[in-house]
C-alpha positions as CSV (number, residue, x, y, z in Angstrom):
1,X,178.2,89.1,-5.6
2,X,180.4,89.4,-8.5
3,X,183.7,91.5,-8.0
4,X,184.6,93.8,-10.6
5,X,187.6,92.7,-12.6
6,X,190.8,94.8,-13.7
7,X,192.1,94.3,-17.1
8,X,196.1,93.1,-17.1
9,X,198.4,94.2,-19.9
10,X,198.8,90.9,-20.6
11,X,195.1,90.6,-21.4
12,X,194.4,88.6,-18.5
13,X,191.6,89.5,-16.0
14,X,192.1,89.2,-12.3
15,X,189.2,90.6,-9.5
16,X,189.9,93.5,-7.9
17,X,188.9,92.2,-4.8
18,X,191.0,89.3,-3.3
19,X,191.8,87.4,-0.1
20,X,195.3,87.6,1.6
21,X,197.2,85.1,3.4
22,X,200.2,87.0,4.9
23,X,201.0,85.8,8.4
24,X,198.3,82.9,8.1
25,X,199.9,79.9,9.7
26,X,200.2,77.5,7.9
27,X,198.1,74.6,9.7
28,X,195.3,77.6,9.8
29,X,195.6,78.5,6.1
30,X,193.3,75.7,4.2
31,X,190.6,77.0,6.5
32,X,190.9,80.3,6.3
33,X,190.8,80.0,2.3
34,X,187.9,77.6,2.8
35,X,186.5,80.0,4.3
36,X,187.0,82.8,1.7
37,X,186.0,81.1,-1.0
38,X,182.8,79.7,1.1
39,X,181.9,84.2,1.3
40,X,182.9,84.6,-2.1
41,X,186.5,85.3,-2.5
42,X,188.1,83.7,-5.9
43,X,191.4,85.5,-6.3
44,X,193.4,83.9,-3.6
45,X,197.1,85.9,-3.1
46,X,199.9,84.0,-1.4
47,X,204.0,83.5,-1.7
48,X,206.4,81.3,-1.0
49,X,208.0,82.6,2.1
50,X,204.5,82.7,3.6
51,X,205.0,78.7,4.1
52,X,201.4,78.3,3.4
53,X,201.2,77.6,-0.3
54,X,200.4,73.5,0.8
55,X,197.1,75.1,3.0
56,X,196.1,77.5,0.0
57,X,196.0,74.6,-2.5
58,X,194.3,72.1,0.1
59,X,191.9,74.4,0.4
60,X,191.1,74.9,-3.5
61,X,191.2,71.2,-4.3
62,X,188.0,70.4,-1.9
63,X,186.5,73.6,-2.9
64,X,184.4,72.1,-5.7
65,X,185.4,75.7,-7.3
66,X,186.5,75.4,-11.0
67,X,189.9,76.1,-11.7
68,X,189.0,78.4,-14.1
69,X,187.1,80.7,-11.6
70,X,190.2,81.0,-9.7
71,X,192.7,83.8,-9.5
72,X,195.6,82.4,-8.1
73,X,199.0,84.4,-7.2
74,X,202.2,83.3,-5.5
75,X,205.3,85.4,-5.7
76,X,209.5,84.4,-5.8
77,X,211.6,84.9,-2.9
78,X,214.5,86.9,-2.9
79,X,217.2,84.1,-2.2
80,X,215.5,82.3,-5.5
81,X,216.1,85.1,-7.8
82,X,219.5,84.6,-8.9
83,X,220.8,82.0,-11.7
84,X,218.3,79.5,-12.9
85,X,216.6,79.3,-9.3
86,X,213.3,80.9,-10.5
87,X,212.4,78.1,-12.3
88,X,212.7,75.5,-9.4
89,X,210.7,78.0,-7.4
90,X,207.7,78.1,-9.2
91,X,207.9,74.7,-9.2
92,X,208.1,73.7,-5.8
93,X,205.2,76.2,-5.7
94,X,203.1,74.7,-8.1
95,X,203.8,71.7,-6.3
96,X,202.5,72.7,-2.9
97,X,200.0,74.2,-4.5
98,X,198.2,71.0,-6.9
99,X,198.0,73.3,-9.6
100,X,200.2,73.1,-13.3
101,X,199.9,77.2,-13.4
102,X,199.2,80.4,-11.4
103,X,197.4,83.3,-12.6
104,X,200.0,85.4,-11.9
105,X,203.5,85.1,-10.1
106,X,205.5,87.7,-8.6
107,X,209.2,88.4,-7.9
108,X,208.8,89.8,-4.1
109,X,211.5,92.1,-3.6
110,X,214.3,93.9,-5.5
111,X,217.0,93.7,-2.8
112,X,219.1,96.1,-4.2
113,X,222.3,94.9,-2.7
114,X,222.0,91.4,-4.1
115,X,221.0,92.8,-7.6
116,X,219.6,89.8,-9.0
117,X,216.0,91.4,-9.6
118,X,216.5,91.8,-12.8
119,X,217.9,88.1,-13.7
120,X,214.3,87.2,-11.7
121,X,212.4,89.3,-14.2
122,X,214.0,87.5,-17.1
123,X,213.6,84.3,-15.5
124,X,209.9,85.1,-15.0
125,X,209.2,86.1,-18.0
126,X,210.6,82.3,-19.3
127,X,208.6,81.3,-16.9
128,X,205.4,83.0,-18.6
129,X,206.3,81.7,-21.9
130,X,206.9,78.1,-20.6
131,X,203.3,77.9,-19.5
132,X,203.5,77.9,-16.0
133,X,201.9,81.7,-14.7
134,X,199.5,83.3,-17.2
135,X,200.9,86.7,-15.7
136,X,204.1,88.4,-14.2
137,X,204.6,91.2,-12.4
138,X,207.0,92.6,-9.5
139,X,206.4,93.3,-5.5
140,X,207.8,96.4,-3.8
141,X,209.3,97.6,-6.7
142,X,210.4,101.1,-7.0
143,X,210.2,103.4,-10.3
144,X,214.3,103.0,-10.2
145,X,213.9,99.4,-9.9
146,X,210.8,99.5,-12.9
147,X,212.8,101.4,-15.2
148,X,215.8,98.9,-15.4
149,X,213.5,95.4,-15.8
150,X,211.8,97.3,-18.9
151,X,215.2,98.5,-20.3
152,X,216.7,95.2,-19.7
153,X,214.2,93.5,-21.4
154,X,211.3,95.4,-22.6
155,X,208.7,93.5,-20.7
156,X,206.3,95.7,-18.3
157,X,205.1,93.9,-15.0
158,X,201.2,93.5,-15.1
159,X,201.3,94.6,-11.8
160,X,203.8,95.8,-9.0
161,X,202.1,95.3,-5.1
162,X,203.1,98.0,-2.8
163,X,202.6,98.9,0.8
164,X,199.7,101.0,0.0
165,X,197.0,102.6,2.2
166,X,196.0,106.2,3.2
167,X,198.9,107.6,5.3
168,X,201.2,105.9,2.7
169,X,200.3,106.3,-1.1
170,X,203.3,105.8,-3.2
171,X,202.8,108.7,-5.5
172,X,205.6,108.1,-7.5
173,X,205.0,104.3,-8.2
174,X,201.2,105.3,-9.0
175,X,202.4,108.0,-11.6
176,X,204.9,105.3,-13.3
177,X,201.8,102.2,-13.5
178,X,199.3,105.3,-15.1
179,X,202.3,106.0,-17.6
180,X,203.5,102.4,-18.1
181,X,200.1,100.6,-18.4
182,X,200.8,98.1,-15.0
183,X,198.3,98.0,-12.4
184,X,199.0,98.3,-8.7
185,X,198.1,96.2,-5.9
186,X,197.2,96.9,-2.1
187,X,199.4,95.2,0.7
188,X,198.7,96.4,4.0
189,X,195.9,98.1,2.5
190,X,194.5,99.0,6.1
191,X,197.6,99.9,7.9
192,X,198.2,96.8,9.5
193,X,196.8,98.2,12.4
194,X,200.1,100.3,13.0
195,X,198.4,103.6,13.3
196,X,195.0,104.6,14.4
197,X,193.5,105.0,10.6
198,X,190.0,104.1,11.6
199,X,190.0,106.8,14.1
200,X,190.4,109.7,10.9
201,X,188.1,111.9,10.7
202,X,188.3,111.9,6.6
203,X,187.3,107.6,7.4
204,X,184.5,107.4,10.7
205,X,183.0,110.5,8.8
206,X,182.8,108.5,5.4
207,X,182.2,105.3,7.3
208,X,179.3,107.3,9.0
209,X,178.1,108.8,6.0
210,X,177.2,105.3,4.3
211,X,176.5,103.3,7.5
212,X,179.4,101.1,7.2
213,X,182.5,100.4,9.2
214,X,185.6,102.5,8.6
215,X,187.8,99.3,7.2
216,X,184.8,98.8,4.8
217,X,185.1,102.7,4.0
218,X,188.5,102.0,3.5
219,X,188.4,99.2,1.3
220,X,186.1,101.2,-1.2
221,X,188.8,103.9,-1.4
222,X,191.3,101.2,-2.7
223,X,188.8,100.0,-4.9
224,X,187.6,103.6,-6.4
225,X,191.3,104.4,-6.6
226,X,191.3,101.6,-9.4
227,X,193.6,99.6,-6.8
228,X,193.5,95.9,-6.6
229,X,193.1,94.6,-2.8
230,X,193.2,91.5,-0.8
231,X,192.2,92.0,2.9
232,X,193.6,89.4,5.1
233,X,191.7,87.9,8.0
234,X,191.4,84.5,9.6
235,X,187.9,85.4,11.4
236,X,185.0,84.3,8.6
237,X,182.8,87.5,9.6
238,X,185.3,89.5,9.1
239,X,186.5,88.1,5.8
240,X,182.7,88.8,4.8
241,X,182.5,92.3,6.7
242,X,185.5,93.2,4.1
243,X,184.0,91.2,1.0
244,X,180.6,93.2,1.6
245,X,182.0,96.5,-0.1
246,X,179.9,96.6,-3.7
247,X,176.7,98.1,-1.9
248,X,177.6,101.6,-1.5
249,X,180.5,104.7,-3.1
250,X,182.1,107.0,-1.5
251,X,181.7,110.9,-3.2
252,X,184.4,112.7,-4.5
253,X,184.8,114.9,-1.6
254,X,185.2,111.5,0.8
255,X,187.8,110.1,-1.7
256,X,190.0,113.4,-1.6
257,X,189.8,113.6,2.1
258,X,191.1,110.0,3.0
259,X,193.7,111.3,-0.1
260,X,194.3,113.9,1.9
261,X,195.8,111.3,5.2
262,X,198.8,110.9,3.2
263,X,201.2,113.3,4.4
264,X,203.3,112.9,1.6
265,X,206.9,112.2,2.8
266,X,207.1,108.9,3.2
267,X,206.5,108.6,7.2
268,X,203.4,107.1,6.7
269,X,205.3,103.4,5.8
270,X,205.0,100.2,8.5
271,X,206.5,97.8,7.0
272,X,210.4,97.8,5.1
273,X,211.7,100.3,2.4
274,X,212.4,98.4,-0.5
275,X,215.4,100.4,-1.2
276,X,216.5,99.0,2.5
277,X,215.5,95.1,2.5
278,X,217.9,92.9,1.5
């Protein structure tokens, strides 16, 4: 199976369909990437403050997969962003990881109150130009928070990764990537199991419709969206169960019914506000 790529505005391709390791502990996480790249998976997305980056890049150096079929991610965390400490970060990630770049490295959070988001996005963009991420992009960011890293230094992130699923949909951060050329990616793109989403009508019925489960019904609607997604399991059937999503597409009509979960104030969020994390 060969998952459809998304073009970067840096040039760059990365799949649209990746494999998550949020939560993975780390003594679990070179299996579970084993594992993914064993179904098929070969854009891996991980981060610092996950603590597993040492698992993820076990994992890909007794693979036997060729770096260059890789799509690797790691992302900056916040108490790294001020002063010169982006550039030890990436480091000690590269480190952990056994690789000399990442496809594409992300600052995680804008934490607002320490204000140092946009000294990360400088540093990150030396960081592009030194060699070391092929890519750059932001996590969690806000239009707000979009708006000052291009005014401060005319660089747009590739791609900004949001809470994003049905009930919460981001409109405003969707209509700044369509105007600005960055592409968005899916965390939590199933709800994190906070709310009964499989349960929707708008998902069994399109779930029904296709004779597949609702997260699979789910995972095409990121995908026909144009979103990029990275599903996170540590069970290998489901890792495949979620992989297996190329053979079927929803209609119109299905699409602007699961659009349609969204109620459009915000309530729909489960994990933190970015204008509130700090």
């Amino acid at each position: 199976m060969t998952v459809p790529s998304v073009k970067l505005n840096s040039g760059y391709d990365i799949p649209q369909l990746g494999f998550g390791v949020f939560l993975v502990p780390a003594d679990e996480a070179e299996k579970a990437v084993s594992e993914a790249l064993e179904v098929g998976y070969r854009h891996i997305d991980t981060a610092a403050i996950y603590r597993n980056e040492e698992g993820v890049g076990a994992a890909i150096a007794s693979s036997g997969v060729p770096r260059d079929e890789l799509f690797v991610t790691t992302k900056l965390w916040n108490d790294q962003q001020a002063g010169e400490k982006p550039h030890d970060a990436i480091r000690s990630s590269l480190d952990k990881l056994g690789l000399d770049h990442v496809d594409l490295y992300l600052t995680h959070w804008p934490t607002p109150e320490r204000d140092t988001y946009s000294n990360a996005w400088q540093k990150l963009i030396e960081i592009r130009d030194a060699g070391l991420t092929r890519s750059i992009g932001v996590s969690n960011h806000l239009p707000e928070h979009l708006d000052r890293l291009v005014a401060d230094t005319g660089v747009v992130p590739a791609v900004d990764q949001i809470e994003l699923h049905p009930a919460l949909q981001q409109s405003n951060v969707l209509a700044w990537a369509e105007s600005n050329g960055m592409k968005i990616e899916s965390w939590g793109p199933l709800g994190q199991g906070k709310y009964p989403l499989f349960e929707h009508p708008a998902v069994t019925a399109a779930a029904e419709a296709h004779g597949v489960t609702p997260a699979q019904a789910v995972l095409r609607w990121h995908l026909q969206r144009g979103f990029i997604v990275f599903p996170k399991s540590v069970r290998k059937e489901r890792m495949a169960e979620n992989f297996d999503v190329f053979g079927f597409e929803l209609t119109a009509s299905e699409i602007e019914q699961i659009n349609a979960i969204d109620p459009g104030d915000g309530s729909g969020r489960v994990g933190s506000h970015p204008l509130e994390f700090n």
